[in-house]
N, C-alpha and C positions, 0 to 999 in steps of 0.2 A: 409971501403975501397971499389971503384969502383968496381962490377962486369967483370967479361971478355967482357959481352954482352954490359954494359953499357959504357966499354969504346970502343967499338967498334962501337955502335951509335952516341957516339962524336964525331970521326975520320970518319965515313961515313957522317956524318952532316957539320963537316969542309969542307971535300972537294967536299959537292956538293955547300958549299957556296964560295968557292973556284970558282969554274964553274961556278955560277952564275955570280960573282963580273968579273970573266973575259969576258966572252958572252957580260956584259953591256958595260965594257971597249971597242969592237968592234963594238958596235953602234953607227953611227954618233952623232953629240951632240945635234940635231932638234930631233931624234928617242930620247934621254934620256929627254924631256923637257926642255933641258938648254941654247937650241938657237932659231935664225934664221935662214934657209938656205935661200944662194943667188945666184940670176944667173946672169952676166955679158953676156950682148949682145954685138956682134961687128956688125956692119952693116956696108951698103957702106954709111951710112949717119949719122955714128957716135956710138957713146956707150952710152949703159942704162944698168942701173941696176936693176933686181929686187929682191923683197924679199918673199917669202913663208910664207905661214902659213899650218903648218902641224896638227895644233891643231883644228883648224877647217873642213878642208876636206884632211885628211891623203891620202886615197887611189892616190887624183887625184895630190897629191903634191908627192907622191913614183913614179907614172906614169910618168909626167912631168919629175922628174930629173932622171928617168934611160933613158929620150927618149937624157937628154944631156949628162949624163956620155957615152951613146953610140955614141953619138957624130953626133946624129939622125940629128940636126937643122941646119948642119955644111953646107953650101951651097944650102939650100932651101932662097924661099922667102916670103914676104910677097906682097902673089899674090890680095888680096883683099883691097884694100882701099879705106875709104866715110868719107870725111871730115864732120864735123856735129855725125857721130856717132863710129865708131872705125876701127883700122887697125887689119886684120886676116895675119896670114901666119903661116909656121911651117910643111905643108905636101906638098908644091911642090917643084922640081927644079928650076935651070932657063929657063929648056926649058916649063918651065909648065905640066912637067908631073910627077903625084903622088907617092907621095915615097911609098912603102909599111911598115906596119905599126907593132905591137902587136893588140893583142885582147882588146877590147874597153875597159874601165873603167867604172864603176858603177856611176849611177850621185849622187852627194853628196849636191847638191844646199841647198836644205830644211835644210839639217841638217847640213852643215855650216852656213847658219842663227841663225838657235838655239843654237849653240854655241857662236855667236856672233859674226860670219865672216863679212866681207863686204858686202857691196851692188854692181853692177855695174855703180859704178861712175866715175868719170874721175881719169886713171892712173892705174882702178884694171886692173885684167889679170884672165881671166877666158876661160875656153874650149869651142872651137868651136864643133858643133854635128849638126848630122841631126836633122829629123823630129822626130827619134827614140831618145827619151831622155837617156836610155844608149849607144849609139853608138860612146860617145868620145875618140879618139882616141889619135894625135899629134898634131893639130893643136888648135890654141891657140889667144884668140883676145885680145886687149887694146883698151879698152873704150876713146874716146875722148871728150865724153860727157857725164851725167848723163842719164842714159839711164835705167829708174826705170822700166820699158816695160820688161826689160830680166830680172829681180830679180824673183827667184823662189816665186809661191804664196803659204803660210803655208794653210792645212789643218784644221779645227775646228775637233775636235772628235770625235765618234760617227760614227754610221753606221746604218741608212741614216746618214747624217751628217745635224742636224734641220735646220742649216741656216747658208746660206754660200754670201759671198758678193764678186764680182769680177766686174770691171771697172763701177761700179756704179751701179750694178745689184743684186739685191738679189733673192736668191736660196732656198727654202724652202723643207727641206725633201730630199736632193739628196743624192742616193746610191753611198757612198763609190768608190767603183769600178770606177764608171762612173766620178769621181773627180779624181780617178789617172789613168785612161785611156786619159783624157785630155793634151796632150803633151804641149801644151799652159802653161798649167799653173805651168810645172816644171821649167821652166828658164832655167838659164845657171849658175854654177856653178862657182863662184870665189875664186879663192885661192891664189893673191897674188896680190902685185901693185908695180910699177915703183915708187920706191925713189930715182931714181939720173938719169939726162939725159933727164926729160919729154921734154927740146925742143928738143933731136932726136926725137921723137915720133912726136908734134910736124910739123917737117920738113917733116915728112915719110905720115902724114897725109893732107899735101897740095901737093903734087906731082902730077902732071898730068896724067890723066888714061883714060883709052878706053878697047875695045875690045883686049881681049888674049890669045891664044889657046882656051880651052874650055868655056871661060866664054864671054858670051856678055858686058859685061862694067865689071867696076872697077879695072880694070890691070895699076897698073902702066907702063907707056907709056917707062921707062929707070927701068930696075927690080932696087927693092931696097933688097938687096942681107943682107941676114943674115951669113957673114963670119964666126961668130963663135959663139956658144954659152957652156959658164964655168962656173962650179960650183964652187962658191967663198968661201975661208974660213967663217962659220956661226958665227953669230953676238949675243953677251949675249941677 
């Protein structure tokens, strides 16, 4: 027959499994493995969709969709556009001045590679940042081209690091450090790409541009207005 203690370990064991089973229940279904989340653009130039990958660079796909649950994107534009390489928006109005933000996100580029994420090819969607490779904040670009130049470059191991090769160059013996002091060669981080609507995209990336508020070129010349951006039911 059960001890007093041992069935009291059973009953404290149920209901922390209990707790558990329900905490996961509260999880969206991209946080349990069992989806994809999506975001639905509205613009003045139409609707796109895209899709996430959280399994590859989590942090900067948690960042993205609290910037659209708060409803961050809701009237900003896509102030930057160069046909030939990709449309940026996501952190200004339409008078062109900056939205204020949260605290940057961690760059994830390297190790959504190694997991197996995308490249910056035509349709991904990956974080716009400074010269400071953590500084990504809200804003957020679509590649119109293969643009293999932004793909973060992976590390060899090792500290020096024997032999390192970069745009045709090889590197013999470089300290560690000094290979991720190199902003250059962390890229830009992708975590998701446009499955439905690439001719908005497209449209958004032949529009006429000039000078605009703070930027000497690339302003679309009629803002192309981000009306809404939603978080769509996620996809098995």
């Amino acid at each position: 027959m059960p001890t007093l203690r041992a069935l009291c370990l059973r009953s404290c064991a149920r209901r922390a499994l209990a707790t558990v089973l329900a905490a996961t229940c509260l999880l969206p279904a991209w946080a349990q493995g069992t989806a994809t989340p999506r975001v639905k653009f509205s613009t003045s130039q139409g609707e796109f969709v895209v899709e996430l990958y959280p399994d590859k660079a989590p942090s900067t796909v948690e960042n993205f969709l609290q910037y659209v649950r708060s409803r961050h994107y809701d009237g900003t534009v896509f102030h930057r556009v160069i046909d030939g390489f990709m449309v940026q928006g996501g952190g200004y109005d339409t008078q062109l001045r900056e939205k204020p933000t949260r605290a940057p996100v961690a760059h994830e580029g390297r190790d959504a590679l190694a997991r197996g994420g995308p490249r910056n090819t035509v349709g991904t969607l990956a974080m716009a940042r400074t010269n400071d490779p953590n500084s990504a904040t809200a804003q957020f670009f679509i590649n119109v081209k293969d643009n293999a130049f932004l793909d973060p470059t992976p590390l060899p191991p090792g500290d020096p690091v024997p032999r390192f090769e970069y745009q045709g160059q090889v590197y013999d013996n470089v300290p560690r450090a000094r290979l991720l002091a190199a902003s250059q060669l962390w890229g830009y981080t992708v975590f998701g790409k446009v499955i439905s609507g690439m001719d908005v995209v497209n449209r958004i990336k032949s529009v006429p541009t000039g000078a605009g508020g703070p930027f000497p070129s690339d302003v679309p010349r009629t803002p192309v207005l981000i009306q809404s951006a939603t978080e769509l039911p996620s996809t098995p």
